[in-house]
N, C-alpha and C positions, 0 to 999 in steps of 0.2 A: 251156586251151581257146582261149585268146587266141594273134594276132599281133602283129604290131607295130602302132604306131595304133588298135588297140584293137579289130582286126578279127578277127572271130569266127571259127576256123577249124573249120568243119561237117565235113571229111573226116576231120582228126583226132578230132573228137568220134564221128563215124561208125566210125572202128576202132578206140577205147579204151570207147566206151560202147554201142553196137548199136546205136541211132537216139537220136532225141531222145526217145521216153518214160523212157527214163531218167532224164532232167532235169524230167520232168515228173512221175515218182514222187519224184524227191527234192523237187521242188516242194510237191506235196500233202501231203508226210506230215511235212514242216516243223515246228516248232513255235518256230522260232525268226523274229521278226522279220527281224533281219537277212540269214539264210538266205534265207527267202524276196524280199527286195524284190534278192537277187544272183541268184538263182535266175531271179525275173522278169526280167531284164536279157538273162538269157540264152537267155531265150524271147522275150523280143521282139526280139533282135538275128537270133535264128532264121529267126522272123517276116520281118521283113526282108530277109535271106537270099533264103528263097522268093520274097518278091514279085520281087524283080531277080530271080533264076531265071527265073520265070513272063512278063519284061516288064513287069510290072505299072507298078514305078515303077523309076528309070535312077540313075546313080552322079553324075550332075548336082549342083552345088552348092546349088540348089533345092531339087531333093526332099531333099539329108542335111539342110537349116536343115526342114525342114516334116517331118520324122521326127524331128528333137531336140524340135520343138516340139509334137510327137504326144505322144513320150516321157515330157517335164516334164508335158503333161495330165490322159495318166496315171494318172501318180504323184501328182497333184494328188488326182484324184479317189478315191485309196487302191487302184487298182488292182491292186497287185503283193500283196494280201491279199486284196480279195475275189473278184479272178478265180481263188482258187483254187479256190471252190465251180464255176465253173463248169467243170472237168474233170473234177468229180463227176457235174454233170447241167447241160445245155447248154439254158438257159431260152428260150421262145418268144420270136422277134423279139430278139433279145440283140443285134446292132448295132444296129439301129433303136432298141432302150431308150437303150441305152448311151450313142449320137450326143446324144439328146437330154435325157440326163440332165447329160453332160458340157456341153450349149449353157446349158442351164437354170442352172448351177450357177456356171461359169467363162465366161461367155457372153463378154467383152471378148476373152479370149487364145483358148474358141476360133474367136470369128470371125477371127485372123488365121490359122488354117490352113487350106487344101485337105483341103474334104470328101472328095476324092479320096483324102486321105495316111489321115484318120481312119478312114474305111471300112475301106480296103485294110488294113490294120492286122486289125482286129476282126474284119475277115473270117476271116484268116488264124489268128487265136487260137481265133477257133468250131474251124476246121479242125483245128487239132490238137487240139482239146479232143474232138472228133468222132472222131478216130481213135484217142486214147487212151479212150476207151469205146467202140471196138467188138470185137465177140468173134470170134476165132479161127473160120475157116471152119467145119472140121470140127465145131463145137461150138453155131455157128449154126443150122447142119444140123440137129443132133439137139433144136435148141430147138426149129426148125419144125414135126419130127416129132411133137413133145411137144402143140403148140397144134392141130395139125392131126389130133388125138385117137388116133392112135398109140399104143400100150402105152408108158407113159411111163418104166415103172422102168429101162430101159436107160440114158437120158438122167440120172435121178435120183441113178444109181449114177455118172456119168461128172460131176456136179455134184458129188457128196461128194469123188469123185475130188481133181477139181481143187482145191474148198477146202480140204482137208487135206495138200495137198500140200507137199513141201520147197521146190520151186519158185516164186520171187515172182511169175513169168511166167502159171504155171498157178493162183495163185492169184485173181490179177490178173482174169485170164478168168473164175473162178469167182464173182466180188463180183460183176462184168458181169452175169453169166449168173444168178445168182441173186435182183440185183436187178432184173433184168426180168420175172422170172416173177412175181415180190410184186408188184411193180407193174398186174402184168396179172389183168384179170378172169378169172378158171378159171370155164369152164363143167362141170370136171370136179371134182367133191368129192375124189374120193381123192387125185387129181393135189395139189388147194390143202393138204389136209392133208400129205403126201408131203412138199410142198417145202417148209410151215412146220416142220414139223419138224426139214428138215435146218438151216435158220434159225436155230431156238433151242436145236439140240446144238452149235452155231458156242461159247456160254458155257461147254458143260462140256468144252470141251479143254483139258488142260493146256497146250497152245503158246499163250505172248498174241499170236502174230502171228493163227492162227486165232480167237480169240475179237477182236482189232479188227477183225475184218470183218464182225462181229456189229454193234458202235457203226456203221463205216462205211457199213455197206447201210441202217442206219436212221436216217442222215442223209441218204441218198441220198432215202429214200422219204418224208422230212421237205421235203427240196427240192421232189422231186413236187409233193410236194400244194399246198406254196408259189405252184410256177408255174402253178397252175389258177385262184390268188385274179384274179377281174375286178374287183374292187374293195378297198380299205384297211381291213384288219379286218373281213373278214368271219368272221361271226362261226360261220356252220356248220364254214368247212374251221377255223380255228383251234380250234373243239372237236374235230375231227379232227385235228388233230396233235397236239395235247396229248394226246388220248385215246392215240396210237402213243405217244409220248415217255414218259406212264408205266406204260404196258404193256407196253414196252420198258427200260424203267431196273430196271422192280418184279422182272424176269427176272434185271437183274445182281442186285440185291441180294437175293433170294431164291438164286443161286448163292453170295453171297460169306457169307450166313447160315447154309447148311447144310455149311460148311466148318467 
């Protein structure tokens, strides 16, 4: 994916890989250290990329020293591991945290960089982490139809669709799409029951790609509830996620008991 000098070549990644969620599926599903902090690299050189695209910042030997020094920050602050929750669910104010967790923590190195580099950076990361969770037009469509009290089993059927599907792409869309209905308040009962069920037949498939999306979407709606805490240990939502966590685990292991 590389040129010479260590320049990232985006066209070639654009005709061997389809866009950058590719690198950003191989990102997430990681479970190797190492993977991921090369993985990261190669989202923030991305990163990058765009902003000069965009003007944002220029090929000046300035901005490349206050981009390295973005970089090393970082990585300081473990970034190329827990920014991967964030392309799972994209937490409120996430630069604005981020800025000030990184001043808070490393405060000497980063007051030598331009807030300007730091921002522009984390903006760009929300962005794609924005675009690799949004769902396929067509498919938004019929989620609208769904909330907007529409006969919903057509949508239902087009949700099992996709999560069962052979396709990573269509599945991909179905995790989206599924976890944002869990997420959302149902004013309609049969709708809430409908789509928890397609949820917890996610366990009895034979395929483990299908049943990880069963773990995945109940990490997502663990995040949720996460990013609603106003304050450190509060102690209603973390009886709420513990209450999900093992109502959710009791599901695996009630499947792997009646095998």
């Amino acid at each position: 994916l590389y040129l010479e000098r260590r320049t990232l070549d985006v066209e070639f990644l654009r005709q061997t890989c389809g866009d950058i969620n590719f690198i950003v599926e191989l990102y997430v599903t990681s479970r190797s250290a190492e993977a991921c902090d090369n993985l990261f690299a190669v989202l923030f050189d991305y990163a990058v990329y765009e902003l000069v695209q965009r003007g944002f910042i220029s090929h000046e030997p300035f901005s490349k020293l206050q981009l390295r020094m973005v970089c090393e920050l970082l990585k300081w602050i473990e970034a190329p591991h827990f920014f991967v929750s964030l392309f799972k669910l994209v937490p409120p104010n996430f630069v604005e945290r981020t800025v000030k967790f990184a001043r808070k923590c490393y405060d000497r190195s980063a007051r030598q960089i331009d807030k300007h580099f730091l921002v522009g950076v984390l903006e760009e990361f929300e962005r794609l982490a924005l675009g690799f969770q949004t769902l396929e037009a067509e498919f938004d469509e019929l989620d609208v139809r769904m909330r907007n009290g529409e006969p919903f089993e057509p949508g239902a059927e087009a949700l099992e669709h996709l999560l069962h599907s052979e396709f990573p792409e269509d599945r991909r869309n179905g995790e989206i799409w599924l976890s944002r209905l869990l997420s959302w308040e149902h004013a309609n009962h049969d709708m809430s029951v409908r789509v928890f069920g397609i949820f917890t037949s996610l366990i009895e498939s034979p395929d483990v790609g299908v049943r990880q999306i069963f773990v995945s979407v109940t990490e997502k709606l663990v995040l949720a509830l996460k990013a609603k805490a106003e304050t450190f240990g509060d102690e209603v939502l973390m009886s709420r996620i513990m209450f999900l966590l093992n109502d959710h685990l009791l599901s695996i292991v009630h499947r792997i008991h009646r095998q």
